[in-house]
MARVEX-820107 format. One line per field, with one value per atom (N, C-alpha, C, CB): atom name; x, y, z; chain; residue in three letters. Coordinates in steps of 0.001 Angstrom, whole numbers, always signed. Glycine has a CB too. Example, Ala and Ser with C-alpha at 12.3 -4.5 7.8 and 13.67 -1.06 7.14 Angstrom:
2
a	N;CA;C;CB;N;CA;C;CB
c1	+13190;+12300;+13200;+11308;+12850;+13670;+12900;+14084
c2	-5690;-4500;-3300;-4473;-2250;-1060;+30;-598
c3	+7800;+7800;+7800;+9046;+7080;+7140;+7870;+5725
c	A;A;A;A;A;A;A;A
r	Ala;Ala;Ala;Ala;Ser;Ser;Ser;Ser
***
This chain:
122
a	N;CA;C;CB;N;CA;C;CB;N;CA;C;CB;N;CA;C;CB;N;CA;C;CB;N;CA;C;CB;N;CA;C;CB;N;CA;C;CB;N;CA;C;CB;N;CA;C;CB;N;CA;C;CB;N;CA;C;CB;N;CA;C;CB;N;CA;C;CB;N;CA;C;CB;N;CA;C;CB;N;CA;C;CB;N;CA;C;CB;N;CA;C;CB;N;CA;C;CB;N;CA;C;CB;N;CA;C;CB;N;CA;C;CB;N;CA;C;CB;N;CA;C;CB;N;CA;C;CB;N;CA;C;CB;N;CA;C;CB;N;CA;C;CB;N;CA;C;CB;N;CA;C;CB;N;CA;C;CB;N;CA;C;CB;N;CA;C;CB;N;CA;C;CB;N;CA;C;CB;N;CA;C;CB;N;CA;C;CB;N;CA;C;CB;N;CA;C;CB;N;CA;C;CB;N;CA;C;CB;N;CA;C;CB;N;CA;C;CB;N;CA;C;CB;N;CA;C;CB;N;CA;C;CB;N;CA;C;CB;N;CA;C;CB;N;CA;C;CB;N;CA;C;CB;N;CA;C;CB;N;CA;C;CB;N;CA;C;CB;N;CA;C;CB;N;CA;C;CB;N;CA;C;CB;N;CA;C;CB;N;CA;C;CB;N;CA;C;CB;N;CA;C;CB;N;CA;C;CB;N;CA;C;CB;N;CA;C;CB;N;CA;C;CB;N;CA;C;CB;N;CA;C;CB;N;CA;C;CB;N;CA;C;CB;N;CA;C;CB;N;CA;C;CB;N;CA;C;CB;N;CA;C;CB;N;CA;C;CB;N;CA;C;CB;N;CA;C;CB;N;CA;C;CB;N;CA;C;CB;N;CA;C;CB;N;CA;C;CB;N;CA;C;CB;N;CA;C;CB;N;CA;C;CB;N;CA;C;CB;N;CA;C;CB;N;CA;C;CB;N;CA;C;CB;N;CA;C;CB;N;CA;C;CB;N;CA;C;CB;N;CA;C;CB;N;CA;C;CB;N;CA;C;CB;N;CA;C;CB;N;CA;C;CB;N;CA;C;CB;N;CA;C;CB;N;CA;C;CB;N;CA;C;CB;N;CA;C;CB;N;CA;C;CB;N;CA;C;CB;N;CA;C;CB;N;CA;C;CB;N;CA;C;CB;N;CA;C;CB;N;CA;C;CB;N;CA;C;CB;N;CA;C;CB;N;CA;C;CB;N;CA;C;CB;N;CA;C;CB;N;CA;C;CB;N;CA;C;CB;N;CA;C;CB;N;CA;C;CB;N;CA;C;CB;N;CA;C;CB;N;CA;C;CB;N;CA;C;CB;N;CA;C;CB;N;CA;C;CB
c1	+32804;+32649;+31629;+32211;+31821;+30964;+31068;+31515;+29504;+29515;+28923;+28512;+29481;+28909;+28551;+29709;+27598;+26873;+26678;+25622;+27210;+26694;+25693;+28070;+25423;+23833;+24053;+21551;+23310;+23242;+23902;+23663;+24736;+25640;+24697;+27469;+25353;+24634;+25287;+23113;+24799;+25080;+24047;+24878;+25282;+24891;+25317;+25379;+24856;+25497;+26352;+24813;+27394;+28263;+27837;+28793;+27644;+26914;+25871;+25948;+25542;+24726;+25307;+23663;+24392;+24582;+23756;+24479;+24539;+24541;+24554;+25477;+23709;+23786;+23942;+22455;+25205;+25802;+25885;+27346;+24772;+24337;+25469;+23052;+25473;+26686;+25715;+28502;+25333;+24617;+25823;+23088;+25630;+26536;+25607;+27981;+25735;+25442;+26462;+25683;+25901;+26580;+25914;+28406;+26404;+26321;+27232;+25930;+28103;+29029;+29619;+29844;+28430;+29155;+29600;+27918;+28524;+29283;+30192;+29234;+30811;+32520;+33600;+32855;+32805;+34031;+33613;+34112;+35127;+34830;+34905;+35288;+34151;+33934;+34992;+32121;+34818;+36049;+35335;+38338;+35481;+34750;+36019;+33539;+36369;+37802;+36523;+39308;+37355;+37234;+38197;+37019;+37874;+39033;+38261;+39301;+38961;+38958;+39798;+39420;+39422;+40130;+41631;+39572;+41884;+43587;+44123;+43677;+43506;+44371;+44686;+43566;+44969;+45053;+44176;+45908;+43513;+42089;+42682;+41743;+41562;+41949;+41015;+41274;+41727;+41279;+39981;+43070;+38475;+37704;+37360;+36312;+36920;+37087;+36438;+36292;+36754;+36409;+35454;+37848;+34595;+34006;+34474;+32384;+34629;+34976;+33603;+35492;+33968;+32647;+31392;+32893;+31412;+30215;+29415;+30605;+30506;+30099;+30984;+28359;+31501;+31862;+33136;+32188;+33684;+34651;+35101;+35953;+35145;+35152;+36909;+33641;+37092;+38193;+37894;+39354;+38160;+37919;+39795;+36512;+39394;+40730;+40187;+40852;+41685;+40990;+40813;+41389;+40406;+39976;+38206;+40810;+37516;+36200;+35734;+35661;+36479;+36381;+35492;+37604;+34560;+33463;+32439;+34400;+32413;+31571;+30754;+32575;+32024;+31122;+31127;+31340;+30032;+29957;+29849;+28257;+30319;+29916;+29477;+31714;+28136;+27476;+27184;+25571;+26561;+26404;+25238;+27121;+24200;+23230;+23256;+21718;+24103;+24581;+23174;+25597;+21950;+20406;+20030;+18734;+20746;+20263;+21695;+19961;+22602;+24091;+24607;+23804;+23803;+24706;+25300;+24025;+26450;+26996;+26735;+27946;+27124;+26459;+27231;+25088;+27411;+28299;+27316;+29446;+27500;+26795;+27659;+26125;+27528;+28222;+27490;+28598;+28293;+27491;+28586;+26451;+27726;+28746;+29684;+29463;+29439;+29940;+30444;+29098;+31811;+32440;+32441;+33470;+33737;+33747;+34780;+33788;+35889;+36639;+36178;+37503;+35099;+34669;+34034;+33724;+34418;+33905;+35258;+33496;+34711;+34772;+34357;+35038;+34326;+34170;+34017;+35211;+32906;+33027;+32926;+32066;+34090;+33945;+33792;+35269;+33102;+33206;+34084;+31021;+34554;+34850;+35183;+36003;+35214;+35132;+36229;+34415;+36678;+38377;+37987;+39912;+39250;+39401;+39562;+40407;+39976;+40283;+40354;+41244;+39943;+39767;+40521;+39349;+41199;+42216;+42298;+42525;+42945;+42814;+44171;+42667;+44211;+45279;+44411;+46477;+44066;+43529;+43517;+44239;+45208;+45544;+44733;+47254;+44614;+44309;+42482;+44183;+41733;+40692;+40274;+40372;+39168;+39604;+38547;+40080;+37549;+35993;+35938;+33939;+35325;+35525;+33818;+37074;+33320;+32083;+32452;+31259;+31842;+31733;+31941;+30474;+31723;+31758;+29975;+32990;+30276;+29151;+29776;+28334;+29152;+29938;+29368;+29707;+29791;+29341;+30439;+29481;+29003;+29700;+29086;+29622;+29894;+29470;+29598;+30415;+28809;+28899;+29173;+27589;+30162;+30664;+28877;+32837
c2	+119495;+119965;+121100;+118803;+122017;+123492;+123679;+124866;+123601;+124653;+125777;+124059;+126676;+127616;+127996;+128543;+128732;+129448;+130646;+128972;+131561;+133767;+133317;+135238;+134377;+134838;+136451;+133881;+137230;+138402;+139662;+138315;+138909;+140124;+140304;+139592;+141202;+141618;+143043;+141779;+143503;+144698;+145887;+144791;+146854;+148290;+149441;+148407;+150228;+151657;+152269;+152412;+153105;+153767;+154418;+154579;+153974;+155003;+154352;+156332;+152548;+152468;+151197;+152407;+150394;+149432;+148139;+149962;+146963;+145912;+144894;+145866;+143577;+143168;+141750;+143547;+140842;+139646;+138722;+140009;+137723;+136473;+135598;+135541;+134834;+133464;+132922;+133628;+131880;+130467;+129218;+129486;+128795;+127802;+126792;+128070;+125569;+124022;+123967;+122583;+122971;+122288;+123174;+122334;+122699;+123121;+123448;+122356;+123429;+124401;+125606;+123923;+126041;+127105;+128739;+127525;+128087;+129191;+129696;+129243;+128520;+128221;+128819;+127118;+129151;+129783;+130806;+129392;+131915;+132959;+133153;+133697;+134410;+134342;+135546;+134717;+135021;+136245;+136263;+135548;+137303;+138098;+138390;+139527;+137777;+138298;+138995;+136912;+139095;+139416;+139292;+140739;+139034;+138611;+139380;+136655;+140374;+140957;+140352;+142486;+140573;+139739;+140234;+140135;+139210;+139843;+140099;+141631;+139908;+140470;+139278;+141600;+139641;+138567;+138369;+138756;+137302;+137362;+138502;+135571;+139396;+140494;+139930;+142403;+140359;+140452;+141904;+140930;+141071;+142203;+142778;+141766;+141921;+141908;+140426;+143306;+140652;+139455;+139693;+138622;+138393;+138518;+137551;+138528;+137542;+136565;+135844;+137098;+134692;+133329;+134098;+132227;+135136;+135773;+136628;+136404;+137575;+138683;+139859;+138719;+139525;+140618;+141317;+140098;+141146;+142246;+141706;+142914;+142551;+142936;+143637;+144425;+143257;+143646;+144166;+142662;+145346;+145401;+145795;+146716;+145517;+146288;+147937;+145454;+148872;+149902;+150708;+150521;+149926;+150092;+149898;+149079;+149325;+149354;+149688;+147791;+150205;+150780;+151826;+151244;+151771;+153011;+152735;+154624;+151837;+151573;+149690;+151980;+148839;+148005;+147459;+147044;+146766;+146329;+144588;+147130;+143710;+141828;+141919;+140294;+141409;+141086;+139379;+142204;+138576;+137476;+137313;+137012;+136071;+135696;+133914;+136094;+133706;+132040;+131245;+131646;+132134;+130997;+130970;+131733;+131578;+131308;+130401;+133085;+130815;+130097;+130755;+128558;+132261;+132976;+134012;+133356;+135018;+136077;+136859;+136108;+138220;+139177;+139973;+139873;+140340;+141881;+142914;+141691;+144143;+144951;+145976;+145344;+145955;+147063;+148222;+146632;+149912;+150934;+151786;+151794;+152633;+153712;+152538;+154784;+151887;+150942;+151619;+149794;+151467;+151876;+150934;+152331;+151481;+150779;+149659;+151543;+149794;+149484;+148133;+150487;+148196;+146925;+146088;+147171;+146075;+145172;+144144;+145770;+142827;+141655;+140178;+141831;+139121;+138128;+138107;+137441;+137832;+137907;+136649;+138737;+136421;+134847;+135375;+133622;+134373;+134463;+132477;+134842;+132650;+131583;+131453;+131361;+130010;+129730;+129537;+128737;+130029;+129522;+129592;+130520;+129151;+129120;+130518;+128286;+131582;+132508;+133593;+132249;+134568;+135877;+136859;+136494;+136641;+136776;+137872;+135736;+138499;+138673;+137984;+140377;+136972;+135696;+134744;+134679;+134736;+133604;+132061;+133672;+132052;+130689;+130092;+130644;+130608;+130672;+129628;+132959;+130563;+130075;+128347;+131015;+127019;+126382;+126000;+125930;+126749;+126342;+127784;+125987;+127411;+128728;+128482;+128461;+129243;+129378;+129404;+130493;+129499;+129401;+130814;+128766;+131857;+133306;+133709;+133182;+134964;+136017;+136520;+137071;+137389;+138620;+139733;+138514;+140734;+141905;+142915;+142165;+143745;+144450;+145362;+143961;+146821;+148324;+148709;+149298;+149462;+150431;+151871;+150407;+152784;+154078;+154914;+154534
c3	+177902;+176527;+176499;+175586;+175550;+175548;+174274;+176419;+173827;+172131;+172488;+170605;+171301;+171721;+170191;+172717;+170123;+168909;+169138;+168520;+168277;+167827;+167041;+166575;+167204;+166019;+166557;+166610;+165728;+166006;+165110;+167149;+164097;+163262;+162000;+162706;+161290;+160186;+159533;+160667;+158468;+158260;+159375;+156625;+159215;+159984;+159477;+161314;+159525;+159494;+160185;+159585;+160003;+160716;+161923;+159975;+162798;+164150;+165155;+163473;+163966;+164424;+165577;+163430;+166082;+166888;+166800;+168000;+167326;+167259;+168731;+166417;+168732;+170085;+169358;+171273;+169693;+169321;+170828;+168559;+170421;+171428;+171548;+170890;+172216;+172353;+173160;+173153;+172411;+173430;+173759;+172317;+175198;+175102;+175743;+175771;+175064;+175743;+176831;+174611;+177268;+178561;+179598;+178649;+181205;+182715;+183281;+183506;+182659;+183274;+182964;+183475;+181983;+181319;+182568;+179852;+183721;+184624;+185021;+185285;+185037;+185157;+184620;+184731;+183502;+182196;+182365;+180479;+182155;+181366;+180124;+181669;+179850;+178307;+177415;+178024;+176212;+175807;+174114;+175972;+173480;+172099;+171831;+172172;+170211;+169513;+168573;+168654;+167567;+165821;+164491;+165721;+163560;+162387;+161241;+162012;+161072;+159300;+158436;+159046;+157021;+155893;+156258;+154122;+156090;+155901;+157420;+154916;+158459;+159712;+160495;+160706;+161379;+162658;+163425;+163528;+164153;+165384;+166327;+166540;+166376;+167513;+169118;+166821;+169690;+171275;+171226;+172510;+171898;+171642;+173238;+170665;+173977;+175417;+176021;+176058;+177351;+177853;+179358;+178038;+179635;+181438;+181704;+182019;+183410;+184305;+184220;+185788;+185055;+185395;+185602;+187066;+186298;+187289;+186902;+188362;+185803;+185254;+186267;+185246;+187111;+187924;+187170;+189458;+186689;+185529;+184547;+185993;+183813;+182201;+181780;+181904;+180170;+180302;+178825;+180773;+178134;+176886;+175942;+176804;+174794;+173788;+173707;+171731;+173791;+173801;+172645;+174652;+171444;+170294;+170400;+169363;+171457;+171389;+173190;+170626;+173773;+175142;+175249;+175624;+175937;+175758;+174406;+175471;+173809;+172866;+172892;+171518;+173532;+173504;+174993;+172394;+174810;+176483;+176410;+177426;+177539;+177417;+179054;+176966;+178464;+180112;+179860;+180584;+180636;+180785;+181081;+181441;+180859;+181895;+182488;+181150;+183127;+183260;+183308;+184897;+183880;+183941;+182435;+185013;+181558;+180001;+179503;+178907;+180163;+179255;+178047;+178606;+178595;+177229;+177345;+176094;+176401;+176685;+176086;+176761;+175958;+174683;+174655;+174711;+173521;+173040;+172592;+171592;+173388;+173080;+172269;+174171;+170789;+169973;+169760;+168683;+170403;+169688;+169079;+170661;+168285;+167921;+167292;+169341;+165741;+165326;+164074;+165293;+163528;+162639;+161860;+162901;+160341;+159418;+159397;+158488;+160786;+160782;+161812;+160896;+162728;+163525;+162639;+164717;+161189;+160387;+160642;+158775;+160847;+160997;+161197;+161309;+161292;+161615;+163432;+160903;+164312;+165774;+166081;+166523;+167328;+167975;+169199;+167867;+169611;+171120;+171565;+171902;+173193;+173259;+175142;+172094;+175133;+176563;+177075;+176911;+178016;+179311;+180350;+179530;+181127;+182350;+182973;+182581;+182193;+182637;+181628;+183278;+182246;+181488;+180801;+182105;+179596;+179132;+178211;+178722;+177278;+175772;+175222;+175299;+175893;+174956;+174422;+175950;+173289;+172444;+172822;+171286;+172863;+173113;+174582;+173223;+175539;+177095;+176922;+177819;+175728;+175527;+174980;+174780;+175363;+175282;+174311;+176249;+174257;+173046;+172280;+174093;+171164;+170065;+169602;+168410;+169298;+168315;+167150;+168434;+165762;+164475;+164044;+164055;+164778;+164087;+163599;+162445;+163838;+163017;+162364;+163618;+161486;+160368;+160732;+158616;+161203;+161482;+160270;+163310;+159728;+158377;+158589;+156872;+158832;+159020;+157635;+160083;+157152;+156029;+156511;+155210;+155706;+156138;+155195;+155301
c	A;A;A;A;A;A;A;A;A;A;A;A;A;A;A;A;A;A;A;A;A;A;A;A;A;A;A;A;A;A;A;A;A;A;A;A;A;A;A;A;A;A;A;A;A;A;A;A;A;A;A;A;A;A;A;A;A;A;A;A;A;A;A;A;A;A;A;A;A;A;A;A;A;A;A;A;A;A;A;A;A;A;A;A;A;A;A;A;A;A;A;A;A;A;A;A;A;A;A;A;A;A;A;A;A;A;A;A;A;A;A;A;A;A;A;A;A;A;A;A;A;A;A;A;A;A;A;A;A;A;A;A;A;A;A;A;A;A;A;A;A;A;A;A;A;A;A;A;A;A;A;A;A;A;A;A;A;A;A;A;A;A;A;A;A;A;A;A;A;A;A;A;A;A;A;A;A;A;A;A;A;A;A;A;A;A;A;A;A;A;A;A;A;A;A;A;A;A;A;A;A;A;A;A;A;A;A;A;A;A;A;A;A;A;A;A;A;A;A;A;A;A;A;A;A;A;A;A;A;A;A;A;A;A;A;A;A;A;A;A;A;A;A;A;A;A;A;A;A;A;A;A;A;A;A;A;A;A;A;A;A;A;A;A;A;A;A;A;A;A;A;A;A;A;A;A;A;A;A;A;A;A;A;A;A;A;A;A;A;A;A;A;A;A;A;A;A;A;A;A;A;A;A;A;A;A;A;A;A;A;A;A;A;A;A;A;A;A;A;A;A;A;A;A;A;A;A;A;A;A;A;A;A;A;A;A;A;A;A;A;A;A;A;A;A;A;A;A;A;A;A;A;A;A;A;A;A;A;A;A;A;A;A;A;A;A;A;A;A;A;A;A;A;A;A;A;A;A;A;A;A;A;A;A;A;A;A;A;A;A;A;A;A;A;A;A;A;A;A;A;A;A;A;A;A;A;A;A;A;A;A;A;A;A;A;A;A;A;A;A;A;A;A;A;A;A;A;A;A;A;A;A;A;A;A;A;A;A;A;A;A;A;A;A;A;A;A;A;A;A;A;A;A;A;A;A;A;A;A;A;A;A;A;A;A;A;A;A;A;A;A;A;A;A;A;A;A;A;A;A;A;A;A;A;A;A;A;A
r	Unk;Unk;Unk;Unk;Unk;Unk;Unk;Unk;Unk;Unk;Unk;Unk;Unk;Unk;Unk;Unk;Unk;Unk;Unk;Unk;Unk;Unk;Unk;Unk;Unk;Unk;Unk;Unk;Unk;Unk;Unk;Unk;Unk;Unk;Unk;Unk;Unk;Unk;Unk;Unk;Unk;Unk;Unk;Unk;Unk;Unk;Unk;Unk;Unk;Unk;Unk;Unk;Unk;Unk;Unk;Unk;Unk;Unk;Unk;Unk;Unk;Unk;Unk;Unk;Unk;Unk;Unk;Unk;Unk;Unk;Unk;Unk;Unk;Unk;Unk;Unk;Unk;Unk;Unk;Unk;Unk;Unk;Unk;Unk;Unk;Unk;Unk;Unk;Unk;Unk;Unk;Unk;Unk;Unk;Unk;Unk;Unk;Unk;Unk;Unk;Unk;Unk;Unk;Unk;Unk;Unk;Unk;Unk;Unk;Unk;Unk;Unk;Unk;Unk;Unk;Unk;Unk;Unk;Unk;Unk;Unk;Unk;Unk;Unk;Unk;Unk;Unk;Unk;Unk;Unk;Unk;Unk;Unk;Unk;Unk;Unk;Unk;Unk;Unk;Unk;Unk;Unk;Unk;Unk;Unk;Unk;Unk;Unk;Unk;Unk;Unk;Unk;Unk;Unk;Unk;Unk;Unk;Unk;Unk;Unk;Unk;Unk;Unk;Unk;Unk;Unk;Unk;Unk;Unk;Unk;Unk;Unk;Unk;Unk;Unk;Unk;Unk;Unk;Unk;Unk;Unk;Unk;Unk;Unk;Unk;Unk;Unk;Unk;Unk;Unk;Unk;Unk;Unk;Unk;Unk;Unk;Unk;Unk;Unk;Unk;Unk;Unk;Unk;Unk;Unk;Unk;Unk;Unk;Unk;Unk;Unk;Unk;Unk;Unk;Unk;Unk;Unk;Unk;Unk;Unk;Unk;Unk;Unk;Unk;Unk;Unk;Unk;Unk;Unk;Unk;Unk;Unk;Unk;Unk;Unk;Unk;Unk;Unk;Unk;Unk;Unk;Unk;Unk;Unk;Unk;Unk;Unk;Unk;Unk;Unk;Unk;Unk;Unk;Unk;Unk;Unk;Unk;Unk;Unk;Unk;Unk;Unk;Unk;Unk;Unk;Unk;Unk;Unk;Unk;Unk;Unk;Unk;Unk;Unk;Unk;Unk;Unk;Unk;Unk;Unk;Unk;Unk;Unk;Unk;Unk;Unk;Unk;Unk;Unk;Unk;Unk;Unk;Unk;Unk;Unk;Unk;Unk;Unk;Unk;Unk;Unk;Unk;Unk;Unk;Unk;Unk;Unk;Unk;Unk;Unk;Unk;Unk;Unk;Unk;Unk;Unk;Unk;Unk;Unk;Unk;Unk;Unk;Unk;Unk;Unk;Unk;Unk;Unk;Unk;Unk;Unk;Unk;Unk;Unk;Unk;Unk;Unk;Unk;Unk;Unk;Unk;Unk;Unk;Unk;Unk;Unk;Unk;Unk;Unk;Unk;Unk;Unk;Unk;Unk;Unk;Unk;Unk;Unk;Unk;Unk;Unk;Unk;Unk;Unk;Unk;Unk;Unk;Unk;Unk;Unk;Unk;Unk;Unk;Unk;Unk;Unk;Unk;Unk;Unk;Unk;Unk;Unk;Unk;Unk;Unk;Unk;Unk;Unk;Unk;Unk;Unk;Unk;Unk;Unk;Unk;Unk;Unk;Unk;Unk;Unk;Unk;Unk;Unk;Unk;Unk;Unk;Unk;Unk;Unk;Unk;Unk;Unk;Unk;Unk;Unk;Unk;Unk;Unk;Unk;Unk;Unk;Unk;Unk;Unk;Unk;Unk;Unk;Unk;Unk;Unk;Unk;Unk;Unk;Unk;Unk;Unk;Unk;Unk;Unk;Unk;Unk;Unk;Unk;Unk;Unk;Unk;Unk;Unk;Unk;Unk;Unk;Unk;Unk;Unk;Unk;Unk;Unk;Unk;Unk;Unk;Unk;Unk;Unk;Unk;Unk;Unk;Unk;Unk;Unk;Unk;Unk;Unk;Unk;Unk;Unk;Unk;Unk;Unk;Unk;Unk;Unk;Unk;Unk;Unk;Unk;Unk;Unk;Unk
***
């Protein structure tokens, strides 16, 4: 079993940037890789990117490619999204969540966090 908790969203400005935590309980969170969707009103959960167990690769959507980055630190048990150069349109709801494997298939993932709200103003 793995919870996991974001913290870290908030309002921003168009340009500006944002760094979104994921703490996870448990010991094995090494194990998992991690994966960052997002959900705006009205859309579908998007695929934001994902890391393997290790940190050794990354996979992003190429709607935030060159802008955001997910590194890991497994001796803390947490992941992070680094958002820059943040628009009006990366306004959403952010999850992060735990699998077996490093995906941008939702379903694949097997623990979800609660969400942040990250809200850009133009």
């Amino acid at each position: 079993q793995v919870q996991l908790v974001e913290s870290g969203g908030g309002l921003v400005q168009a340009g500006g940037s944002l760094r979104l935590s994921c703490a996870a309980s448990g010991r094995t969170f090494s194990s998992y890789a991690m994966g960052w969707f997002r959900q705006a009103p009205g859309k579908e959960r998007e695929f934001v990117g994902t890391i393997n167990w290790n940190g050794g690769s990354e996979y992003y959507a190429d709607s935030v490619k060159g802008r955001f980055t997910i590194s890991r630190d497994n001796t803390k048990n947490t992941v992070y999204l680094q958002m820059n150069s943040l628009q009006p349109e990366d306004t959403a709801v952010y999850y992060c969540a735990a699998g077996r494997l490093a995906t941008m298939r939702p379903y694949a993932y097997t623990y979800w966090g609660q969400g942040t709200q990250v809200t850009v103003s133009s």
